[in-house]
N, C-alpha and C positions, 0 to 999 in steps of 0.2 A: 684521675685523668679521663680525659671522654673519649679516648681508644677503650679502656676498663668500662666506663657508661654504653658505650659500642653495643659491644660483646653481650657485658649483664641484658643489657633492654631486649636482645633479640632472645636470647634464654628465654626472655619471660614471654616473648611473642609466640613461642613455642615451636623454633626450630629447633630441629633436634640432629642432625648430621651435619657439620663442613666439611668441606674439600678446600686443598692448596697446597701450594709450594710457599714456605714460609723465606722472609726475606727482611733486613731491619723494617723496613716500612711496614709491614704487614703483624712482624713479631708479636707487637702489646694487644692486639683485637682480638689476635687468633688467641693464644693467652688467655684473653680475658673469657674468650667461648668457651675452651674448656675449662675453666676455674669454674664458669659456672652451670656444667652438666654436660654441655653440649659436644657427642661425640666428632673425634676428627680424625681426616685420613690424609696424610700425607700421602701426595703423588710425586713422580719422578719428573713432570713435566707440568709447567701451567697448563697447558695445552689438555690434556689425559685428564688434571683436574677439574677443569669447565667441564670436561665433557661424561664424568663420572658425577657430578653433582646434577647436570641436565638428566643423565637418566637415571640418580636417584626421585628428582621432582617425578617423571614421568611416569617411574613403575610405582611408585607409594603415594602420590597425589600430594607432597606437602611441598613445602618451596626450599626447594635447594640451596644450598648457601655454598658459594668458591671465594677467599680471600689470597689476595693477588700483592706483591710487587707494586712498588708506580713504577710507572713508563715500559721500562722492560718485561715485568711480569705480566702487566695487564696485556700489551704486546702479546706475547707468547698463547696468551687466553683467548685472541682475539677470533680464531673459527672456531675456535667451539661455542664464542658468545654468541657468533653470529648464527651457528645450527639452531643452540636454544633461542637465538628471537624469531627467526624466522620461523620456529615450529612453535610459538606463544608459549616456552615452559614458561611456569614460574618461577623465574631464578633470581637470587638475590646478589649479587658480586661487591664483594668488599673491596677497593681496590685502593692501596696508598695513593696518594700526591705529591706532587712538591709542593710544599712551602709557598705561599703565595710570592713573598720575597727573593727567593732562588729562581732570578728570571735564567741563568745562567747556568742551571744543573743539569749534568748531563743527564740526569732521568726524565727530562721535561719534555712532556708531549704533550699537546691537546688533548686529554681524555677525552673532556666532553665529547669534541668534532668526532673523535675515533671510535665510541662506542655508539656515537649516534647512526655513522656511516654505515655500521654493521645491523642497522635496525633495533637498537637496544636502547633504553632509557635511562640518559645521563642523568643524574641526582647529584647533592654535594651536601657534606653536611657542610653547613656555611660557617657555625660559629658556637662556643660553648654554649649561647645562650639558646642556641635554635636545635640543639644535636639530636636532642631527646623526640622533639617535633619532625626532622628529616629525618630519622630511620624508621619511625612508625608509616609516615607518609611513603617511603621507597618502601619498606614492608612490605603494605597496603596496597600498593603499586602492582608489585610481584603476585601477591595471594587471589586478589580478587578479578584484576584485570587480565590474568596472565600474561604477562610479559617477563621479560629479561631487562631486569635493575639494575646499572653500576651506578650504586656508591661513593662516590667519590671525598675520600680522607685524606684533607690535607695534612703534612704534617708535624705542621705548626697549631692547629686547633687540636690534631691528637693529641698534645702531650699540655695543653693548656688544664688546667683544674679546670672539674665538671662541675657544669652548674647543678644544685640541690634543690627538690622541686617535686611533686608529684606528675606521677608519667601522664604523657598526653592522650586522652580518649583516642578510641581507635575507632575510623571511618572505615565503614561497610560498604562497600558497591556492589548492587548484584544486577545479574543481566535482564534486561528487562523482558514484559511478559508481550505478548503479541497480541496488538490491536483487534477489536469484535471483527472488521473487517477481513482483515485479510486469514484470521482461523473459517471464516465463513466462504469467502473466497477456494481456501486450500480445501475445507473438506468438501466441497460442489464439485470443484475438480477432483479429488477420490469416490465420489459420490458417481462421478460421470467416465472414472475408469474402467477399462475391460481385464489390462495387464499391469496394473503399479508394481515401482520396486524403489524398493528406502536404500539409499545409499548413505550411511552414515560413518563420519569421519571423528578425528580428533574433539572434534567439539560435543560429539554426541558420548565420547567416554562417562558411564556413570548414568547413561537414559538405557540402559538397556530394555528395564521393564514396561516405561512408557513406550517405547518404540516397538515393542513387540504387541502390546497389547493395541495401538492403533492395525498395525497390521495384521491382526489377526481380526480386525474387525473390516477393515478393508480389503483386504488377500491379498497384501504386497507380500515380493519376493524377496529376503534383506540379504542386502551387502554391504562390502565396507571397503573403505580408503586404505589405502599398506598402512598407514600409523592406527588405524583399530583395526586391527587384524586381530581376532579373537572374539570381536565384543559378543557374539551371535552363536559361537561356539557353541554344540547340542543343538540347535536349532532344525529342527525337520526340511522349514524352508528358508536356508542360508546358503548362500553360495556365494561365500565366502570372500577374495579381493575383486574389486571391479577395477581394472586398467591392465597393464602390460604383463601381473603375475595371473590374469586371469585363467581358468580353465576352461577349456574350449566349450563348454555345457554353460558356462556362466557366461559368459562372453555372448554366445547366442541369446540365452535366455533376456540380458541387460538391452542386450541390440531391439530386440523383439518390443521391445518396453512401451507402451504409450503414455505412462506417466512415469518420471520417475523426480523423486523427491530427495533432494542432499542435505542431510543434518548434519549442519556444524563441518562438512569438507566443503574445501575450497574450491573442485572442480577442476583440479589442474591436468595439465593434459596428460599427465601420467594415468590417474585416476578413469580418464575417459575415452582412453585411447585416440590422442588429437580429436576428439570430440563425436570420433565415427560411433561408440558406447551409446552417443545419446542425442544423435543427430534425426534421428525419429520418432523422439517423443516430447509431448510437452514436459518442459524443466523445470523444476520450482527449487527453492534454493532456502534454507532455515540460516537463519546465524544472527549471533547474538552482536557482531559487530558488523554496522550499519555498510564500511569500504568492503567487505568480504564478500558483500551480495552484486552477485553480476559481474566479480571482476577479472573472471577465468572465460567462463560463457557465458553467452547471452541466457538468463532465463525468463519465463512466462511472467512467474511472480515471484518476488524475493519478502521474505517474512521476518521482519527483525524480532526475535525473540530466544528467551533460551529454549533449548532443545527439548528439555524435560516435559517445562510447560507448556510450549506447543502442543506438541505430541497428548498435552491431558488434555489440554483446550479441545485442541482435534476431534479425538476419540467423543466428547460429549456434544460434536457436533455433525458426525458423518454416520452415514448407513451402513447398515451390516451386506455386505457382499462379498462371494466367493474368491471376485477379483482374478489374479495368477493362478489359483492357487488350484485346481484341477488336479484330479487323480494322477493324470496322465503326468502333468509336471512335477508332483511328489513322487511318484515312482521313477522318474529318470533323476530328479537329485539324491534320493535316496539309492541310485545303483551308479550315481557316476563314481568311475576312477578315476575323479581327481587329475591327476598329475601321473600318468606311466611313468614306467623306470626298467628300465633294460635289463635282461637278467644279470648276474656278476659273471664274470671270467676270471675263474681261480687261476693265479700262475700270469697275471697281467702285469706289464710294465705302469700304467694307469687306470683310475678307478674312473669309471662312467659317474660325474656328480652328480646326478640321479638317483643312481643306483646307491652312492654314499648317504644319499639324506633322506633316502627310503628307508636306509639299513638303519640309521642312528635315529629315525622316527622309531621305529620297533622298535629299538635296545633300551633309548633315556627316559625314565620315568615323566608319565604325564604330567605331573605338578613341574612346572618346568618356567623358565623364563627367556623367552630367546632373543638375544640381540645380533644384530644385521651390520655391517659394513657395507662401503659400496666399491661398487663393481663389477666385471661381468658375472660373476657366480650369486650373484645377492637374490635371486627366484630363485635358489633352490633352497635355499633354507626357509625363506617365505613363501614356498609352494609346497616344502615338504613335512615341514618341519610343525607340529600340532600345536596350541598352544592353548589353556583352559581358559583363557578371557582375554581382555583386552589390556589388563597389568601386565599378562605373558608375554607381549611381546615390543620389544622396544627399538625403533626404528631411526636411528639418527641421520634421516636423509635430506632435510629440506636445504639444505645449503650442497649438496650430495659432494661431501668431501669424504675422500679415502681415508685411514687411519685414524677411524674414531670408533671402530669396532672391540677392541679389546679393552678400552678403559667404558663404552658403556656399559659391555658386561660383568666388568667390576661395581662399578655405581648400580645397577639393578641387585646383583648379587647380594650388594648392601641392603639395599631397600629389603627384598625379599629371601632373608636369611631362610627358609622354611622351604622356597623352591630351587631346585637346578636349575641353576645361572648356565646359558651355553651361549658361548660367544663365536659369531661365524664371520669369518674373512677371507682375503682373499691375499696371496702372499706379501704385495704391492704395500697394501693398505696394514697387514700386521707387522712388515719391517720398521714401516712407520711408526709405529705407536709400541713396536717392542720394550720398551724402558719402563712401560708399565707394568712388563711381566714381573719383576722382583715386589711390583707392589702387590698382586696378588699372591706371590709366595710368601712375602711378608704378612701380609693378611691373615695365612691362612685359610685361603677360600677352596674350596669344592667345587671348582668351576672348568668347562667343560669347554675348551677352545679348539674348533676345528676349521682349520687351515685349506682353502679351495687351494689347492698351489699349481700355476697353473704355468710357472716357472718366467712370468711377464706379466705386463698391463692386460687382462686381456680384451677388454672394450675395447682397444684403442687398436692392437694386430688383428681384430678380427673386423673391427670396422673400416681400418683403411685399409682395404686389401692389397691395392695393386703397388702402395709403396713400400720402402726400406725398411725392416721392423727390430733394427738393430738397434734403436734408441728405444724398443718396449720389451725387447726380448733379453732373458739375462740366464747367466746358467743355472744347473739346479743346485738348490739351497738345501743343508740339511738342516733342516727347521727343527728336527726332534731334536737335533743333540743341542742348538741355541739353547731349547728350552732346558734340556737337562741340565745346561750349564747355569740356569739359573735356579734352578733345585725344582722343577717340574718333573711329574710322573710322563713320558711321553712317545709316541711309537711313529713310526709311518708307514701308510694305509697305501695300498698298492689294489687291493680287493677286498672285499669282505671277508675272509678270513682274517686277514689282521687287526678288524676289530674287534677281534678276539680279549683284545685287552681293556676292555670297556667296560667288560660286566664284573672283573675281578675289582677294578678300581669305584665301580658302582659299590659295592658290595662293600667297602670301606679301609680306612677311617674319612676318607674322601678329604685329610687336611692339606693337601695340595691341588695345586692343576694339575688335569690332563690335558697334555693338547698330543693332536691328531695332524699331523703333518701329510694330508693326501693329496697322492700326487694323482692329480684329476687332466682327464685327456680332454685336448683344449682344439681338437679340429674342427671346431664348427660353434659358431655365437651361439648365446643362449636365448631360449625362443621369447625374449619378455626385450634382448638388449636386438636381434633383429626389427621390435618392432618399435622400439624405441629409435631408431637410426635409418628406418625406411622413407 
C-alpha cells in the first residue's frame, strides 16, 4: 500500500522520532514508521503532539515528524502547527484526508486552506504514481527550507498498491552566500564602528564560531533573540537576551550601540524593546530569506545570505578593532548581577519567583534543557534559569500561546535524553496541556516541571488593573496532588526550604517527574510583561 511506501521512504530519509494521536486514517503510515525503525510517542492530545515534535526538531536539529487524524486530528494540531511555522521548525505533518470521492464526510475540511492559514505548507500526495516524488519533495521542504509541511493523505491513494520503482533523487537547497557588495558594504560599516553588537537569533543557531570569531576581530558585544538564548553561553562579552528579558547592564549597553547587526532574527518588537534597543544605531539585518529583511524595522542594509558565511565572508574583509570591547565594559559584564532575587522568607504563604528560579538555578545540574510557557512568569525562567547552549533552551513563543509548555519539555526531553529536561509554566498554561502529564509518566522521563501558580491568568489581572478580575482569577489549585495522581514524584513550594525535595529526586533513579507546584506571590507584573504592555 503507499500508506506502507509512506512510512518506509521517510525511514530511509532518515527521520528518526514521530509524534501522534493515532486514529483509522493515520493508523497504516504510523504502522508503517515504526515497522521500519522509526521511534514513536504517543501523545494524549494532537495538540501536545505538534508541539512535542516542534521541540523535538528544535533541540536535535532533525525534522520532526506528527501523524494526524483528517479533519478532526489535523484540527486539534492546528496551534501548535501554527507555533512551529511561525518559528520556521522543520516539521514534517503526516495528516490523513478524505477520499477525494467523500464529498459528504463528516471529516472533511479544507486541509489545504487550513494549514495554509496557519503559515504552513500544504503538500499532497496526489497519486500512487507521484507518492514516492511528494514525500521526498515535502521532506525536502521541511529539512532545508525550514518550514512546517502537511502532508496531505488521502485515503483513498493510501490504501491503493504502491507503485514499484527506484526512489526519487533528493534535491538540496541551501541558503545562499552574500553578494561581494554588500560583505564589503557590512564590513566598512564595522570597519567605521566605535560600539557594534551582534544580535543573533534563530537563524544564527549552529554560527556560533563564525559569529564570535568576526567579533572578536571587530569588538562587537553579542546577544541574542529569547529563541537563542544560550548560543554565546561562556562568552566574556555576551550579554545575554536583548528585548523585554533583558538585564538592566544589557539593555544599556544594546541602547548605547552605534552599530548593531541581527543574524538570522527577525527584529520583532520583543527582541528590541518597540524599537527604543535600537533607535540609535545604524541596523543592519543578515537573513537567508530575502521577506525577513526590513520586515520588523527599518534597516541601513539588509544582506541576504546564510549567517555562517557571512559572518566568514566578513571576518576576511574588516579590520581588526577594539570596537565595545574596553576594560571598562568587560569588567562591568563580568561583575553584572544579572537578574537580583530577593532573599527567601522561611515560613511564607508565597515564594518570591525570583527567588524560586535563583534557587532551582543552584540546585539543577548545568547540562540541562529548559523549556518556557507563556505568560506572566516566562522571564523568570529565561532570566534565571542557565542554559549551556543554544540546544538548552527551547522557546515555544512565536504564536505566544499558553499550554504548550509541558509537552515541549517532553519533545526536548526526547531529543536530549543525556540532559535535564525542565519544563516551566505557569498554572493557566499547565491546566491546559495537563493530559500530557501521563505521557510523561508513561515515558518514563526525568523531567523536571515547575509550576509559577499564580492562582490566575496573571498578564491579564495585572494588566487590566482597574477592571473585574473574576474572569482571570480562580481558587488555589493543588497541583501536587493532580500530579501524584498521575504517578508523579511532586511537592509545593511555599520557600525555599521545600525545595528541599529536589536534590533527593536529583539524586535518583530520576524515572518519573517532579513537578514543583509553587505557589508564587503575584502583586506586582513582571518586569519584562510591564514593558511589554506600557
Amino acid at each position: 500500500m503507499v500508506a506502507g511506501q509512506v512510512g518506509t521512504l521517510l525511514a530511509g530519509l532518515g527521520v528518526g522520532h514521530a509524534f501522534g494521536v493515532v486514529g483509522s486514517g493515520n493508523f497504516h503510515v504510523t504502522n508503517a514508521l515504526r515497522a521500519a525503525g522509526v521511534a514513536y510517542t504517543a501523545a494524549r492530545h494532537e495538540g501536545g503532539a505538534a508541539t512535542m515534535a516542534d521541540a523535538y526538531a528544535r533541540t536535535c536539529g532533525e525534522v520532526g515528524v506528527l501523524t494526524v487524524h483528517q479533519g478532526c486530528g489535523l484540527t486539534n494540531a492546528v496551534t501548535g502547527i501554527g507555533e512551529a511555522a511561525k518559528s520556521r521548525t522543520p516539521l514534517l505533518v503526516l495528516a490523513a484526508d478524505t477520499a477525494g470521492h467523500q464529498v459528504r464526510s463528516n471529516f472533511r475540511v479544507d486541509q489545504d486552506a487550513l494549514v495554509r492559514a496557519v503559515g504552513a505548507v500544504p503538500e499532497r500526495v496526489h497519486s500512487p504514481a507521484s507518492a514516492a516524488a511528494d514525500v521526498v519533495r515535502a521532506h525536502g521542504t521541511a529539512r532545508d527550507q525550514r518550514r512546517t509541511v502537511v502532508l496531505n493523505l488521502p485515503l483513498d491513494v493510501q490504501a491503493a498498491p504502491a507503485v514499484d520503482g527506484p526512489p526519487p533523487g533528493r534535491t538540496t537547497w541551501r541558503a545562499p552566500r552574500p553578494d561581494a557588495a554588500s560583505v564589503a558594504e557590512l564590513a566598512a560599516l564595522l570597519d567605521g564602528a566605535r560600539r557594534p553588537v551582534f544580535v543573533a537569533g534563530r537563524g544564527a543557531r549552529g554560527a556560533r564560531a563564525e559569529l564570535e570569531a568576526l567579533a572578536d576581530r571587530c569588538g562587537a558585544l553579542l546577544a541574542t533573540s529569547a529563541v537563542a538564548h544560550g548560543l554565546f553561553t561562556g562568552s566574556p562579552w555576551s550579554l545575554g537576551i536583548s528585548g523585554g528579558f533583558s538585564t538592566p547592564l544589557a539593555a544599556e549597553l544594546i541602547t548605547d550601540a552605534d552599530l548593531i547587526v541581527a543574524w538570522g532574527a527577525s527584529l520583532t518588537t520583543w527582541t528590541t524593546r518597540h524599537g527604543e534597543l535600537t533607535a540609535a544605531a545604524t541596523l543592519v539585518q543578515v537573513d537567508d530569506t530575502p521577506e525577513a529583511l526590513g520586515a520588523n524595522r527599518p534597516v541601513a542594509l539588509g544582506v541576504l545570505g546564510d549567517v555562517a558565511a557571512t559572518a566568514a565572508d566578513v571576518l576576511d574583509a574588516c579590520a581588526k578593532s577594539t570596537g565595545y570591547r574596553s576594560p571598562e565594559v568587560g569588567e562591568r559584564i563580568r561583575t553584572d548581577a544579572r537578574h537580583a532575587a530577593p532573599a527567601d522568607v522561611p515560613g511564607s504563604e508565597r515564594i518570591d519567583p525570583r527567588t524560586l528560579s535563583a534557587a532551582l538555578d543552584a540546585l539543577l545540574p548545568a547540562e540541562r534543557t529548559v523549556a518556557v510557557d507563556s505568560g506572566n512568569f516566562m522571564g523568570y525562567p529565561a532570566g534565571y534559569l542557565q542554559v549551556p547552549d543554544e540546544a538548552g533552551f527551547c522557546f515555544t513563543q512565536g504564536f505566544q500561546s499558553i499550554g504548550l509548555g509541558l509537552a515541549t519539555g517532553i519533545g526536548a526531553a526526547l531529543a536530549r535524553p543525556d540532559r535535564l529536561a525542565v519544563a516551566a509554566c505557569g498554572d493557566g498554561g499547565f491546566l491546559m496541556g495537563v493530559s500530557e502529564l501521563e505521557t510523561a509518566v508513561r515515558l518514563g522521563l526525568g523531567l523536571v516541571v515547575v509550576v509559577y501558580d499564580d492562582a490566575g491568568y496573571g498578564a491579564e489581572f495585572h494588566h487590566f488593573t482597574d477592571d473585574d478580575h473574576g474572569t482571570v482569577r480562580f481558587p488555589d489549585t493543588d497541583l501536587a496532588a493532580i500530579a501524584r495522581g498521575y504517578g508523579c514524584d511532586a511537592a509545593v513550594v511555599r520557600s525555599g526550604a521545600d525545595l528541599g525535595v529536589v536534590r533527593p529526586w536529583l539524586d535518583g533513579p530520576r524515572d518519573r517527574p517532579l513537578l514543583l507546584d509553587a505557589k508564587v506571590v503575584a502583586d506586582a507584573p513582571s518586569w519584562w510583561l510591564a514593558e511589554a504592555f506600557r
